[in-house]
C-alpha positions, 0 to 999 in steps of 0.5 A: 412549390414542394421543396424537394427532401434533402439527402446526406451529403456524399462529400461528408467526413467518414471515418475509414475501416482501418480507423476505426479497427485501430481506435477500437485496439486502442481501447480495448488496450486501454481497458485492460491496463485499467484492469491489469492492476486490480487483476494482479492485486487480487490474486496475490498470495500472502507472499505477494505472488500474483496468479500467472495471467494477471503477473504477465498483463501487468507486466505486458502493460506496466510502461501505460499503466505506470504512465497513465498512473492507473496503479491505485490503492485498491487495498483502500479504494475497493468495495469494502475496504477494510482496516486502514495502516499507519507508519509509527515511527519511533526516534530514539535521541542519540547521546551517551548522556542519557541517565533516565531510567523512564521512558519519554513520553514525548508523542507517545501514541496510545495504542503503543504497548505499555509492556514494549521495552523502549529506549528512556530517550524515545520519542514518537511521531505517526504518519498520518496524524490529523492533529497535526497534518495540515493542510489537508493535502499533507494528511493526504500525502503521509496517508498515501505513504503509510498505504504504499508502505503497507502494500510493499511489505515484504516478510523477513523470510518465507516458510520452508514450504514457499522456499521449495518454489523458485518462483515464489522465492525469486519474487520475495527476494525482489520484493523484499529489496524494494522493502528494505530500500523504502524503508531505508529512504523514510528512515534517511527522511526522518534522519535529516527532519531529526538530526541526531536521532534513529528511527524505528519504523512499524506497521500499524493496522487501525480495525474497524469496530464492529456494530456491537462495538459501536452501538453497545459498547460505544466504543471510540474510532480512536479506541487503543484496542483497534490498533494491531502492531504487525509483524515483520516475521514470516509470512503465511505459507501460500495455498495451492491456488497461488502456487506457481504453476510447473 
């Protein structure tokens, strides 16, 4: 006896019509919050001041994407990352005993410049360091804050051109804030980890050697001159690109 072809079954689990137009709004929310961030980080301008479209995804989505933790380091994570940051710290004693006329030399990293004026009662710590961050998850932990820190930067002022756009100058006065409060929060940090001693924070940009660099003049991933102290003065006037729009 032929045994007669078997036809799906009419009582089968289907998903309904609005079902799936709900699932698909879903992910296509979720896609853009994924992209909202690296949309908005690389359109800024020097003064941070992200195109208008990225500035209001970002902010359309921010609850999702700040719960989602999906704001990462693009700075670091990108295609071509470029040079890394690093958070010199230098902790100045506070005593009225002090007589030394040198400077200590107590940690002192060396790519600090010879020729800086330091306090004879100076003495250094950097974030991140692998000689003495272990275990590895604090190295990862102290390379993340230098990063952030980076990426918070705000300059002391703008240039007299960005002072002409309110837009520009609102966004710098906001950012500016948050950069002093982060600052003031490690400082606070270190304060209680080295009781008695005040600490000046400084940017520090580590290069990466170019291939002539490394295979002719051989130089070191360590080598002093790879290390750039940056500035906290003003920043680059923005381009007419990045100005914001009337």
């Amino acid at each position: 006896m032929k045994q007669k072809p078997t036809t799906q079954d009419s009582d089968s689990p289907t998903i309904g019509l609005g079902w799936q137009i709900a699932v698909s709004i879903l992910v296509v929310l979720h896609v853009l919050a994924v992209l909202a961030e690296p949309l908005r980080f690389f359109s800024q301008s020097p003064v941070k001041f992200a195109s208008e479209e990225a500035r209001l995804l970002r902010m359309a989505t921010g609850p999702y994407v700040d719960f989602m933790y999906l704001s990462h380091g693009y700075s670091f994570f990108a295609p071509n990352p470029g040079p890394s940051h690093l958070l010199e710290c230098e902790l100045v004693l506070i005593s009225k005993d002090a007589t030394s006329a040198e400077p200590s030399s107590i940690g002192r990293p060396a790519f600090v410049d010879a020729n800086r004026n330091v306090s004879p009662q100076s003495s250094w710590r950097v974030f991140p360091n692998r000689k003495t961050d272990w275990p590895r998850l604090l190295y990862h932990r102290h390379f993340m804050l230098s990063e952030f820190y980076q990426t918070q930067f705000a300059p002391l002022s703008l240039t007299e051109q960005d002072k002409l756009a309110p837009a520009i100058l609102e966004t710098w006065k906001q950012d500016r804030q948050l950069y002093e409060q982060l600052q003031k929060s490690i400082q606070a940090n270190l304060a209680q980890a080295y009781p008695d001693q005040v600490a000046t924070l400084r940017r520090i940009e580590h290069a990466l050697p170019s291939e002539v660099q490394i295979l002719v003049e051989r130089w070191k991933l360590t080598d002093p001159r790879l290390y750039l102290e940056l500035s906290e003065g003003d920043a680059p006037a923005t381009t007419p690109e990045s100005m914001p729009k009337p």
